[in-house]
Backbone as CSV, one residue per row, in Angstrom:
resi,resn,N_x,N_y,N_z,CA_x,CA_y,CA_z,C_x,C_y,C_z
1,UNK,53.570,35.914,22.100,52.604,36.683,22.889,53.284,37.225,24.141
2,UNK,52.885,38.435,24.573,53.302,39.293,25.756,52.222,39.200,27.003
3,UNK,53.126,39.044,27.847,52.198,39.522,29.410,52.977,40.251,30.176
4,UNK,52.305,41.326,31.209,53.410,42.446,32.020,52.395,41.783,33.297
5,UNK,53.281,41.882,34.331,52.990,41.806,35.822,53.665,42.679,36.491
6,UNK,53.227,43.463,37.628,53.466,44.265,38.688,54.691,43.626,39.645
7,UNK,55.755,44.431,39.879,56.348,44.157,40.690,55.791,44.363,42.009
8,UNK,56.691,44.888,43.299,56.274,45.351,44.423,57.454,46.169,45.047
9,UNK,56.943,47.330,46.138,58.325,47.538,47.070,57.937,46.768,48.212
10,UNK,58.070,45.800,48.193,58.279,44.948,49.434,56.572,44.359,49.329
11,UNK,56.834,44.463,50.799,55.151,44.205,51.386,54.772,45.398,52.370
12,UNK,53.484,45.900,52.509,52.478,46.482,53.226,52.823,45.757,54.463
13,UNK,52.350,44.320,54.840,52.749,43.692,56.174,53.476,42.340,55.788
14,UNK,53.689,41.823,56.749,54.063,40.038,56.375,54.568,39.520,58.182
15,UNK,54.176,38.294,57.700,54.657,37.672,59.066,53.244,36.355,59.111
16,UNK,53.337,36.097,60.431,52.420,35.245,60.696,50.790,35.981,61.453
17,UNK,50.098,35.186,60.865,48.924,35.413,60.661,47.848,34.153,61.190
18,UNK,47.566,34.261,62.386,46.465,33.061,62.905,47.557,31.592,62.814
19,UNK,48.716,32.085,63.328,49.727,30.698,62.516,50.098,30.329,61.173
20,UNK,49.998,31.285,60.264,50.189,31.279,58.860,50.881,32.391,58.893
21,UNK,52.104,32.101,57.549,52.750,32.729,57.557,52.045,33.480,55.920
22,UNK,52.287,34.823,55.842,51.553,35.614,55.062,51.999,37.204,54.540
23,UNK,51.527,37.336,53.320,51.568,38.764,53.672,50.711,39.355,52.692
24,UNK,50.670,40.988,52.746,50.091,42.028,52.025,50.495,42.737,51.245
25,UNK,50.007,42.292,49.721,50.439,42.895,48.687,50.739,44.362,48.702
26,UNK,51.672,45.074,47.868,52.137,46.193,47.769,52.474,46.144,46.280
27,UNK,51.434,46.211,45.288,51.771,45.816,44.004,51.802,47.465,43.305
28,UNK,53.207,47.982,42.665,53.772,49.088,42.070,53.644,48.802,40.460
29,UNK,53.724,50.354,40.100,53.486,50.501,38.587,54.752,50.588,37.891
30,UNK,56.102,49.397,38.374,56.740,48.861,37.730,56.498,47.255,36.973
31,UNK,56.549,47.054,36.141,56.392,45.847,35.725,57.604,45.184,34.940
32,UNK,57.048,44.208,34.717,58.626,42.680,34.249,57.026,42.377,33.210
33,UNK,57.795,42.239,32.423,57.005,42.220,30.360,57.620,40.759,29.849
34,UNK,57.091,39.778,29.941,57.898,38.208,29.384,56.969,38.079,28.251
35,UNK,58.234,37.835,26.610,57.572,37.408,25.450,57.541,35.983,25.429
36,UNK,57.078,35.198,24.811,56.864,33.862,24.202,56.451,33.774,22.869
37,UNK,57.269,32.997,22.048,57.163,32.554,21.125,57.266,30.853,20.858
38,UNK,57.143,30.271,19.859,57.174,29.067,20.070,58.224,28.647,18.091
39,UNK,59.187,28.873,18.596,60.635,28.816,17.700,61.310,28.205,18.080
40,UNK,62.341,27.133,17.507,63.355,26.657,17.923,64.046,27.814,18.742
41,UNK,64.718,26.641,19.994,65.752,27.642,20.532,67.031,26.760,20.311
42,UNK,67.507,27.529,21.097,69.236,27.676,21.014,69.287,27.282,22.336
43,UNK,70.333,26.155,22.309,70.894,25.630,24.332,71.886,26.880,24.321
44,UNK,71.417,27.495,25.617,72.459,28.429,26.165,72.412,28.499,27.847
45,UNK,73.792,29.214,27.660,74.075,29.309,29.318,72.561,30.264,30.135
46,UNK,71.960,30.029,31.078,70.967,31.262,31.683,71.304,31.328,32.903
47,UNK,70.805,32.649,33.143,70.712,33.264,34.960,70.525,32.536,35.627
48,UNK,70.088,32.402,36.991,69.345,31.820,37.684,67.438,32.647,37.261
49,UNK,67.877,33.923,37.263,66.784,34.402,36.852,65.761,34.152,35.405
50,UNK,66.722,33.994,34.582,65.980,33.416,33.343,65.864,32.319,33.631
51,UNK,66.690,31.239,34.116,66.151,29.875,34.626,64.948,29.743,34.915
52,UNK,64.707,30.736,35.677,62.833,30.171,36.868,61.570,30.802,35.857
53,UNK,62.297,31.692,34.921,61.108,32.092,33.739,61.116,30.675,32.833
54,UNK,62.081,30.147,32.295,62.416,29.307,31.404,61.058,27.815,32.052
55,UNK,61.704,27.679,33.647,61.068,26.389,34.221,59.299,27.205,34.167
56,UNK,59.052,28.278,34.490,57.827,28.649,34.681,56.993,28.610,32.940
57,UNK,57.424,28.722,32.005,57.192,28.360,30.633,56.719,27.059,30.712
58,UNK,57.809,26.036,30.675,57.913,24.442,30.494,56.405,23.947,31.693
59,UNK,56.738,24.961,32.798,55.407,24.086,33.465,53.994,24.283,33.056
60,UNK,54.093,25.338,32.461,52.888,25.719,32.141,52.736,25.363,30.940
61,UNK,53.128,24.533,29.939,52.993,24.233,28.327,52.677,22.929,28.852
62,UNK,53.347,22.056,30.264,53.095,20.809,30.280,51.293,20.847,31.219
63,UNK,51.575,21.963,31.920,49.870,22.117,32.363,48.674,22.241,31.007
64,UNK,49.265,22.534,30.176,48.047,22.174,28.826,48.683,21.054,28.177
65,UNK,49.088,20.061,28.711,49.419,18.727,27.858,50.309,19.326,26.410
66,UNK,51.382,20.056,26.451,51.863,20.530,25.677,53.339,20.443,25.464
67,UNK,54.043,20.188,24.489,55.755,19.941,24.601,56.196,20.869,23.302
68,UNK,56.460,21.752,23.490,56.767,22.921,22.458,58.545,23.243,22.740
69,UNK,58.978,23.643,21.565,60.192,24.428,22.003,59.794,25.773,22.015
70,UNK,60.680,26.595,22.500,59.879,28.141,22.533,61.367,29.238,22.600
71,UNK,60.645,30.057,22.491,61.710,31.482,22.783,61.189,32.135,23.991
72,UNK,62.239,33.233,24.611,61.381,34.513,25.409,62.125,35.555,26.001
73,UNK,61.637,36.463,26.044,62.463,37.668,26.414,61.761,38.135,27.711
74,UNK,62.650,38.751,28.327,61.968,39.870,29.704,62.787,41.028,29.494
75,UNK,61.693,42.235,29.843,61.628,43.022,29.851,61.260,43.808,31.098
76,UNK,61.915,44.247,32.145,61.545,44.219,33.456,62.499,45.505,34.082
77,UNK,61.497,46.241,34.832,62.193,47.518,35.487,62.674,47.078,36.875
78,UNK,62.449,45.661,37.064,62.550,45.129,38.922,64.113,44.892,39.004
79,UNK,64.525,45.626,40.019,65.909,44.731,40.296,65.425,43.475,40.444
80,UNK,66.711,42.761,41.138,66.228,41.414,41.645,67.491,41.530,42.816
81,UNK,66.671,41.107,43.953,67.418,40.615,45.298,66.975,41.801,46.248
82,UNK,65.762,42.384,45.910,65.869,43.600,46.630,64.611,43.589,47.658
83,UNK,63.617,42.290,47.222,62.645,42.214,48.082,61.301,43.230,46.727
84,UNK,61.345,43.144,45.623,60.761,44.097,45.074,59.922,42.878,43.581
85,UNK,59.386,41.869,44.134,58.666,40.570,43.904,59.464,40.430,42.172
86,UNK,60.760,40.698,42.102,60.576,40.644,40.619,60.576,39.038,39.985
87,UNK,60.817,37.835,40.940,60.989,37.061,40.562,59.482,36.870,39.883
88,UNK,58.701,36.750,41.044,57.480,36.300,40.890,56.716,37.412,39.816
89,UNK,57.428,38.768,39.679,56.288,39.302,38.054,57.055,38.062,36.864
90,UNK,58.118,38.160,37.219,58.864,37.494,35.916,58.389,35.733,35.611
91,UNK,57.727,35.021,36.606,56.881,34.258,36.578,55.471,33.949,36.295
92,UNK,54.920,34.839,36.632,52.988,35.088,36.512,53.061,35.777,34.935
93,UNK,54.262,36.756,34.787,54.221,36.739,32.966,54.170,36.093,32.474
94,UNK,55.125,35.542,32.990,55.624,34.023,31.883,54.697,33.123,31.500
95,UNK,54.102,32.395,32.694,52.646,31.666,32.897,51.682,32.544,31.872
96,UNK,51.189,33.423,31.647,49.847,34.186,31.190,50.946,34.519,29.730
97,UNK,51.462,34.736,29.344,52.116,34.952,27.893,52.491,33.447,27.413
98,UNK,52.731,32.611,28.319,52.437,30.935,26.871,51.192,30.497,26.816
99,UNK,50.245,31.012,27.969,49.098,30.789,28.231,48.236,31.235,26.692
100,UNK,48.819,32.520,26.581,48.051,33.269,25.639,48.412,32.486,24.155
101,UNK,49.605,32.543,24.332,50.494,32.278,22.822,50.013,30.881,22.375
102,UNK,49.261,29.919,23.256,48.538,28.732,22.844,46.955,28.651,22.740
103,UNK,47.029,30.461,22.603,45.070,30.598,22.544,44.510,30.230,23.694
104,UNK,45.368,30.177,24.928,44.596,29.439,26.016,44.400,30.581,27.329
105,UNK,43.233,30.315,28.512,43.465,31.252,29.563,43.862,30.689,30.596
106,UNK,44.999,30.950,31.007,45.053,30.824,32.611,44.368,31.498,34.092
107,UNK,43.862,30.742,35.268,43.599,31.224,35.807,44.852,31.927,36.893
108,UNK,44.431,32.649,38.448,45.427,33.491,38.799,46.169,32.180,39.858
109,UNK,44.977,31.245,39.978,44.654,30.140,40.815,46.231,29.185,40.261
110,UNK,46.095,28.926,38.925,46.608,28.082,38.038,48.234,28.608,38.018
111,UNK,48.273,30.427,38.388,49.750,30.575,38.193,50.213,30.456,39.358
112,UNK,49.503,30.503,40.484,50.042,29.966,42.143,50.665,29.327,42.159
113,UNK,50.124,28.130,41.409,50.378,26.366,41.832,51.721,26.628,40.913
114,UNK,51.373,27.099,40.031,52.795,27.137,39.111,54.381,28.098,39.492
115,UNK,53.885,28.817,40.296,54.787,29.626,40.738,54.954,29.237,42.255
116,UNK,54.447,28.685,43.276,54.557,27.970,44.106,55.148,26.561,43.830
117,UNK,55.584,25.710,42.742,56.554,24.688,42.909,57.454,25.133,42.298
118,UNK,57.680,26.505,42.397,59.396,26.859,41.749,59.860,27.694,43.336
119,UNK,59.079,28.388,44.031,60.088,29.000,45.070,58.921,29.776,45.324
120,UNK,58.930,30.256,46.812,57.967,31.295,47.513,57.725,32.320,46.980
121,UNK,56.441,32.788,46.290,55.759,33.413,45.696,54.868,34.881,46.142
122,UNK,55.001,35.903,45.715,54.305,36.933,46.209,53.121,36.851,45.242
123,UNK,51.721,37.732,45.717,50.392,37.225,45.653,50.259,38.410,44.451
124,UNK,51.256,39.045,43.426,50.603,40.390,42.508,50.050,39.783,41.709
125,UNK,49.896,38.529,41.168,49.077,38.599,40.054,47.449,37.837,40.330
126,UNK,47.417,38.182,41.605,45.911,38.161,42.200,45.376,39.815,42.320
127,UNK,43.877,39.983,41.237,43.566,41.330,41.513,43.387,42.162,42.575
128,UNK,43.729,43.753,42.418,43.673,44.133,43.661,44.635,44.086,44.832
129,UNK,44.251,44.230,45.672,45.143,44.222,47.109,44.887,43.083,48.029
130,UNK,45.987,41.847,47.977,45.276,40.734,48.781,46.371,40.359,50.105
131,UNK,45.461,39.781,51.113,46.722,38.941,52.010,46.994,37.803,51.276
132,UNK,48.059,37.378,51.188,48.648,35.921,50.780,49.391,35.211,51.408
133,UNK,49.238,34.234,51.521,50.242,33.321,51.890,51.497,33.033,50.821
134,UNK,52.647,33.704,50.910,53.301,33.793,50.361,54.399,31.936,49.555
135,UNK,54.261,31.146,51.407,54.711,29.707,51.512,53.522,28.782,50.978
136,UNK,52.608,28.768,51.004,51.240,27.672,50.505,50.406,28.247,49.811
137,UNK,49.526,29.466,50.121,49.252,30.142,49.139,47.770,30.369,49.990
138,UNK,47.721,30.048,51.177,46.934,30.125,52.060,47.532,31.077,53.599
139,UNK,46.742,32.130,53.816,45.485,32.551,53.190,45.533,33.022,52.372
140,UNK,44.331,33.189,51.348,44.298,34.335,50.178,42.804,35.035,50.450
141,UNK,43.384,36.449,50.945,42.009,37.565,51.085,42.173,38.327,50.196
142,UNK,40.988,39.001,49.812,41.304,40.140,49.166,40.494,41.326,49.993
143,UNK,41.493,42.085,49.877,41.000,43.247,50.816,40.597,44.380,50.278
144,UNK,40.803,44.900,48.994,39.974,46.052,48.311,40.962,46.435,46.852
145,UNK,40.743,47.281,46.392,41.565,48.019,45.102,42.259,48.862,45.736
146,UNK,43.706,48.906,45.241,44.126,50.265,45.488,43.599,51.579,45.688
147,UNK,44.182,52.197,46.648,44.224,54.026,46.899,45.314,54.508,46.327
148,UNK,45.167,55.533,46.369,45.966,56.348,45.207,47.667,56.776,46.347
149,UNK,47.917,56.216,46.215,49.668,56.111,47.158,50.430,56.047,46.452
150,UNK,51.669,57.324,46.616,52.768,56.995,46.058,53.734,57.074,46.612
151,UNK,55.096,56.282,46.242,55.915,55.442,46.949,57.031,56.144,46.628
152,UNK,57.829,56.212,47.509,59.222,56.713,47.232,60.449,55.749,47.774
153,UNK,61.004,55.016,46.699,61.786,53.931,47.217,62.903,54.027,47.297
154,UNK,63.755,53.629,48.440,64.993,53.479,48.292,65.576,52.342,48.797
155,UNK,66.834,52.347,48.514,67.516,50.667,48.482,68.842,50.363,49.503
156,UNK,68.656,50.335,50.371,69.444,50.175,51.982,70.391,49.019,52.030
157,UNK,70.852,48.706,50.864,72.220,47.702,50.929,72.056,46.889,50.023
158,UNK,72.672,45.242,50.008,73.205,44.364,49.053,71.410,43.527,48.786
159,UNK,71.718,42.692,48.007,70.762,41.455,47.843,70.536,40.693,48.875
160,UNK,68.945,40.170,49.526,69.133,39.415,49.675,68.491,38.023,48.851
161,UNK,69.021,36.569,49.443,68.376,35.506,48.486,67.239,34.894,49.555
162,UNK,65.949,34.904,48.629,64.272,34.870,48.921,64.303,32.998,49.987
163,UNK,65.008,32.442,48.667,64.866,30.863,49.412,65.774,30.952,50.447
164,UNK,67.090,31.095,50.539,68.125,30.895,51.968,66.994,32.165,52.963
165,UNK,66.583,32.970,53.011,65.846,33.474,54.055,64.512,32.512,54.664
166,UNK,63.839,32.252,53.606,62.769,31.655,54.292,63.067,30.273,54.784
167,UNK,64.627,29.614,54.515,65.013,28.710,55.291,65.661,28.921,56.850
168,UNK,66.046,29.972,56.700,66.386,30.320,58.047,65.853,29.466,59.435
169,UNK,66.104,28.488,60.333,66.052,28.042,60.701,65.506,29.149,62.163
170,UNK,65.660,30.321,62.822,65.190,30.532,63.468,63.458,31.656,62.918
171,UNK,63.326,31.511,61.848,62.360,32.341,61.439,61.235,32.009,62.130
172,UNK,60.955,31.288,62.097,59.328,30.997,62.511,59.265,31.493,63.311
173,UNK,60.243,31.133,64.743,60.132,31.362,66.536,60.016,32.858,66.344
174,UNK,60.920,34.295,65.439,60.928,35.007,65.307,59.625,35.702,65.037
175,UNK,59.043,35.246,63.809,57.594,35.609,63.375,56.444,35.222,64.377
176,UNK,56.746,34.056,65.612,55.541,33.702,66.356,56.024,34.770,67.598
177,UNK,57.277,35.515,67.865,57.133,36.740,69.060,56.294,37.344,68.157
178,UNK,56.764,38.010,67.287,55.734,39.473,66.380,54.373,39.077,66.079
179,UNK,53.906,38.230,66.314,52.903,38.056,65.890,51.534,39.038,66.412
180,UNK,51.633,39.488,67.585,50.692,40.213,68.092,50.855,41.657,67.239
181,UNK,52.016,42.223,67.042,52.319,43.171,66.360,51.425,43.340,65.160
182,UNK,52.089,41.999,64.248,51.633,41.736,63.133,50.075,41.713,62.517
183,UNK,49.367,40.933,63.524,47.746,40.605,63.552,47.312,42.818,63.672
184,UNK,48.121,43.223,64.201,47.528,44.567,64.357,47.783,45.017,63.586
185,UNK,49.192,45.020,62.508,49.265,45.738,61.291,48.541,45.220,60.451
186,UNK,47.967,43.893,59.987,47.036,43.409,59.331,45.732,44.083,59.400
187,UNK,45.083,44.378,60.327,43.405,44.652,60.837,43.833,46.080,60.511
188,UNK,44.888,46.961,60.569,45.119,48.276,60.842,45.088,48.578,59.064
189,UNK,45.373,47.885,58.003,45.743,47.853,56.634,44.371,47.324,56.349
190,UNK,44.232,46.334,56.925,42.935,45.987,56.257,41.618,46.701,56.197
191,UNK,41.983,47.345,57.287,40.412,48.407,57.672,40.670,50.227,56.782
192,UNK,42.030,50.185,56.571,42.191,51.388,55.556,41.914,50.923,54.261
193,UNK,41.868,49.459,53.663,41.665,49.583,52.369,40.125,49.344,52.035
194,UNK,39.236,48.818,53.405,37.494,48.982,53.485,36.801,49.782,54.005
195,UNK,37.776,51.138,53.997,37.300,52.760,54.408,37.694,53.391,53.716
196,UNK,38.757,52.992,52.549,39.104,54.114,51.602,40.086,55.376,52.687
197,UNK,40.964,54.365,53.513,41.961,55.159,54.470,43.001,55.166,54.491
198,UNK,43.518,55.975,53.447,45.686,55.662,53.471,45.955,55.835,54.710
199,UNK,45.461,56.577,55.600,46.415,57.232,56.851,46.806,55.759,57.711
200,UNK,45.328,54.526,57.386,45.411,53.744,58.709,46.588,52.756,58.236
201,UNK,46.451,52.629,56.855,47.616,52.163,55.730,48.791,52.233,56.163
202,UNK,49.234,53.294,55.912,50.543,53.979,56.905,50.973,53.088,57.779
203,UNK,49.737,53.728,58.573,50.122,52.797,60.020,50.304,51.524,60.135
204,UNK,49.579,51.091,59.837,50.026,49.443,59.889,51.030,49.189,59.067
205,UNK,51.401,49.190,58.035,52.963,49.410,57.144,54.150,49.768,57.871
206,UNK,53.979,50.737,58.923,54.908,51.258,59.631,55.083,50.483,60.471
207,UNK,54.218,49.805,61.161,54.188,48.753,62.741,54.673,47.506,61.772
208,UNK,54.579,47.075,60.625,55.266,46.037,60.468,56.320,46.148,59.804
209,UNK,56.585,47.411,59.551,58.308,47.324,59.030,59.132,47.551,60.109
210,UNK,58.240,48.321,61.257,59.158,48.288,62.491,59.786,46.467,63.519
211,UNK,58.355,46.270,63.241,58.311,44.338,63.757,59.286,43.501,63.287
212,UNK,60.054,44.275,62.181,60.326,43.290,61.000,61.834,43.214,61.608
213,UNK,62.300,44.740,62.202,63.735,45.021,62.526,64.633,43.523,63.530
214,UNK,63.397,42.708,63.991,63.889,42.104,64.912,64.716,40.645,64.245
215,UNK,63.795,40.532,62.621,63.976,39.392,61.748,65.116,39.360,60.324
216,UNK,65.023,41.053,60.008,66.018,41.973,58.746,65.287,42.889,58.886
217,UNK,67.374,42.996,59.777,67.489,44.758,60.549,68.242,45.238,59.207
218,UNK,67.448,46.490,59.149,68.008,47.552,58.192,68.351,48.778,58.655
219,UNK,69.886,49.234,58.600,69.944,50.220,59.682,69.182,51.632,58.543
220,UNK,69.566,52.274,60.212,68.831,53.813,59.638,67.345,53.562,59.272
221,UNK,66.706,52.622,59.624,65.052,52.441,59.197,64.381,53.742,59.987
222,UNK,64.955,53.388,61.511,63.776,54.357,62.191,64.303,55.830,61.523
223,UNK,65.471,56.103,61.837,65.724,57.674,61.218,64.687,58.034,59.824
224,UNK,65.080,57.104,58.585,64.040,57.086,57.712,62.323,57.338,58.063
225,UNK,62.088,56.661,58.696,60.475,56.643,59.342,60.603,58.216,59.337
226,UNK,61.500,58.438,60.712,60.924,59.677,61.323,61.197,61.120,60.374
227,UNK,62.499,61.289,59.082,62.307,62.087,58.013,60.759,61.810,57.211
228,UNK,60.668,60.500,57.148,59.051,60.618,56.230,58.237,61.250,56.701
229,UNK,57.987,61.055,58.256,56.939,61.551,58.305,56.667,62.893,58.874
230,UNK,58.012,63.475,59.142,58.122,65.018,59.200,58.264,65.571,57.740
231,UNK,58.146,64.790,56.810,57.734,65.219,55.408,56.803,65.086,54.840
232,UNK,55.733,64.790,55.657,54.319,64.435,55.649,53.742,63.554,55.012
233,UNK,54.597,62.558,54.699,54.189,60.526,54.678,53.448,60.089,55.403
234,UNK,52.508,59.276,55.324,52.033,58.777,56.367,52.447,57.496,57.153
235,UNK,54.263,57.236,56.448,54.643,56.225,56.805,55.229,55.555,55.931
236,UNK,55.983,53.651,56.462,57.041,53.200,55.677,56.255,51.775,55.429
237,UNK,57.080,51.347,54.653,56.825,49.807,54.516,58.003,49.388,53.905
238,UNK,58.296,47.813,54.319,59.915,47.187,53.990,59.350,46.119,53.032
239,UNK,60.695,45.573,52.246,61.028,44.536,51.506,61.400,43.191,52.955
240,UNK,60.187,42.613,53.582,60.558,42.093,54.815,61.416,41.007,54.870
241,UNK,62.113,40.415,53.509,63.106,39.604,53.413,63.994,40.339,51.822
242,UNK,63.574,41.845,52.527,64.884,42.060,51.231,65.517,43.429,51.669
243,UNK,65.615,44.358,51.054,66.611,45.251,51.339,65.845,47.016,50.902
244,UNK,64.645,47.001,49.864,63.955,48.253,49.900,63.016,48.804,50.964
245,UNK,62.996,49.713,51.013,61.918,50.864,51.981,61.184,51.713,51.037
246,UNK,60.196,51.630,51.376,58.949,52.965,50.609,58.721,53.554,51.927
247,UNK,58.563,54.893,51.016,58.028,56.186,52.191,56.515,56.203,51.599
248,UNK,55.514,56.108,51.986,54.152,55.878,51.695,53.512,57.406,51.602
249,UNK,53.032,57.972,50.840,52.469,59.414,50.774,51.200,59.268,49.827
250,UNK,50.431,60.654,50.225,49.107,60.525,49.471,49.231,61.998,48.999
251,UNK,49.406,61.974,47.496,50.226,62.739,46.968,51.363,63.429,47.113
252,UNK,52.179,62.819,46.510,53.685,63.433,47.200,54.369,64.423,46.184
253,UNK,54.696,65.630,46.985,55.010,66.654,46.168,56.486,66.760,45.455
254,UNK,57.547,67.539,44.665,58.887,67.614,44.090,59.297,67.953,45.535
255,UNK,58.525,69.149,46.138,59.515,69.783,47.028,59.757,68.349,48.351
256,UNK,58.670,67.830,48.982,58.618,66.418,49.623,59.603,65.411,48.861
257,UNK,59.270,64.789,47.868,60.482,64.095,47.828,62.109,64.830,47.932
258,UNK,61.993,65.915,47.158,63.705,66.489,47.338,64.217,66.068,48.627
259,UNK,63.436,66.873,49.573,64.105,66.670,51.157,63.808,65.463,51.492
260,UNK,63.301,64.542,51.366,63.262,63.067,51.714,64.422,62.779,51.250
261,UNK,64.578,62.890,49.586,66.179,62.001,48.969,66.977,62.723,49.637
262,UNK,67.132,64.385,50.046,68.645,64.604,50.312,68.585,63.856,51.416
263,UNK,67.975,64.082,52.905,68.267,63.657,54.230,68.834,62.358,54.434
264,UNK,67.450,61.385,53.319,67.895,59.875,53.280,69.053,59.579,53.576
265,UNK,69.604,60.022,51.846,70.495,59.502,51.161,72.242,60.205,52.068
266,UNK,71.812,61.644,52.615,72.672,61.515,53.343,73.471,61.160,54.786
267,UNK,72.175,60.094,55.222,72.730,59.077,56.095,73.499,58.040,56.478
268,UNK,73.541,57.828,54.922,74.960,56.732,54.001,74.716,56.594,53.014
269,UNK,75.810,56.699,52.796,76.250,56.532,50.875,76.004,54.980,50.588
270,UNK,76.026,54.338,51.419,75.389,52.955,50.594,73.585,52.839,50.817
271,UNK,72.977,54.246,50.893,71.638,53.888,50.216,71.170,54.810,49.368
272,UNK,70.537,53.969,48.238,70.029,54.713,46.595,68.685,54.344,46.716
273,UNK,68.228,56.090,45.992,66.913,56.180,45.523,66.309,56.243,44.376
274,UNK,66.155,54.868,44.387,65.529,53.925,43.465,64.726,54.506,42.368
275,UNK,63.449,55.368,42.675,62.534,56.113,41.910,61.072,56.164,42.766
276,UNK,60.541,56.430,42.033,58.778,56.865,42.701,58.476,55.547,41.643
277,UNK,57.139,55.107,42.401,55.854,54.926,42.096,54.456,54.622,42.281
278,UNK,53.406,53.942,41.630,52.152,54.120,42.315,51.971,53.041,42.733
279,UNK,51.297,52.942,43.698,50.748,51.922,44.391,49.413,51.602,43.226
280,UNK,49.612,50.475,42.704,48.319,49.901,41.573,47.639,48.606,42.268
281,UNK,46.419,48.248,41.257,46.142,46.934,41.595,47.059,45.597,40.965
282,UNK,47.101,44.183,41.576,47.559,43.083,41.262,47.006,42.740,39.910
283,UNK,47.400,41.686,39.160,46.885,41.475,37.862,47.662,41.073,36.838
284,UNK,47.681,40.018,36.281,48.929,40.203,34.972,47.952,41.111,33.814
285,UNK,48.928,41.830,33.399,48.017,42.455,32.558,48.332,42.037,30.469
């Protein structure tokens, strides 16, 4: 049995939140596709990345009192290391495709817990557009369905790794300066997605990818900002522990992106544009 989950370009916001650390889904119409079967396998060498699908299987066969051998494939348009949630689609698949393949349903509740004791988790396979607590899984809001936004991504350097960041030993102190920032890009996102308002979207996306420079600085961000939005974006949003940028637009035209990729891209040759896509709702599907 098959399940597809939504990647992300980054997050909308993230940081701390009332003392919680959190953020706001940005779930894209790329997805990571994990099969399951239940066949002898074969011991072989794996990724680290097939590893955490492999452990996300096993936990979830032992969450239905179950000891199966199995197979599985992914199928996935997400890099990985880029801040672009592919771990976590490649997990919430995984979970909802053995789920299925044993006639059984999982809840979104059930793939948290399951994807929260393998490594810090982004909130896409909760419907819709939610805040999450990315570290506990608290808070979880949901703030509305997608608007129709499309994303123009590009990729501003190397990998980074999800767990050595959120160990970072000065993070917190970092996230408790921004925090005033942050609480405003939150209310500023949150009140565009319960007015049906990309513009306020933007904005708050933009105030926290700017907040973010102080925690993973990405050069050339502001230059980026300020081509978007003399290309009539309403703004950016970052991979806030990874390495992509979306230019946020409400309908974005050939001639708009062209001059976005040339200018970008010719600010340095070590940044690539990735592709377009839509801003969707969360969900394994």
């Amino acid at each position: 049995m098959q399940a597809s989950a939504p990647g992300s370009c980054g997050e909308l916001v993230q940081g701390l939140l009332d003392g919680q650390n959190f953020l706001i889904t940005c779930p894209i119409s790329w997805y990571s596709s994990v099969r399951v079967s239940f066949e002898p396998s074969q011991e072989q060498c794996l990724s680290a990345v097939f590893q955490k699908t492999q452990l996300a299987i096993k936990k979830t066969l032992a969450y239905f009192e179950q000891d199966r051998e199995f197979t599985f494939t992914i199928d996935s348009k997400l890099p990985h290391g880029k801040g672009m949630a592919s771990s976590s689609a490649d997990i919430a698949a995984a979970c909802v495709a053995t789920a299925r393949a044993l006639q059984q349903q999982i809840s979104p509740q059930e793939v948290e817990k399951i994807a929260l004791s393998i490594e810090p988790t982004d909130g896409i396979f909760y419907k819709g557009i939610v805040a999450f607590g990315h570290l506990s899984g608290h808070p979880n809001e949901y703030l509305g369905q997608a608007l129709p936004l499309q994303i123009a991504i590009f990729d501003t350097g190397t990998a980074v790794d999800t767990l050595s960041f959120n160990k970072r030993p000065d993070l917190q102190e970092l996230n408790r300066v921004n925090a005033p920032q942050i609480k405003k890009a939150y209310e500023l996102v949150k009140l565009g997605f319960r007015t049906n308002n990309p513009a306020l979207i933007g904005q708050g996306a933009t105030l926290s990818a700017m907040a973010n420079q102080s925690i993973l600085y990405k050069p050339y961000l502001e230059q980026m900002r300020d081509i978007a939005l003399r290309s009539g974006a309403l703004g950016v949003n970052v991979a806030h522990s990874g390495t992509v940028v979306g230019l946020l637009f409400e309908g974005l035209t050939e001639a708009q992106l062209a001059a976005c990729q040339r200018d970008i891209v010719a600010l340095d040759d070590k940044i690539n544009f990735l592709g377009t896509a839509s801003l969707v709702n969360g969900g394994v599907l």
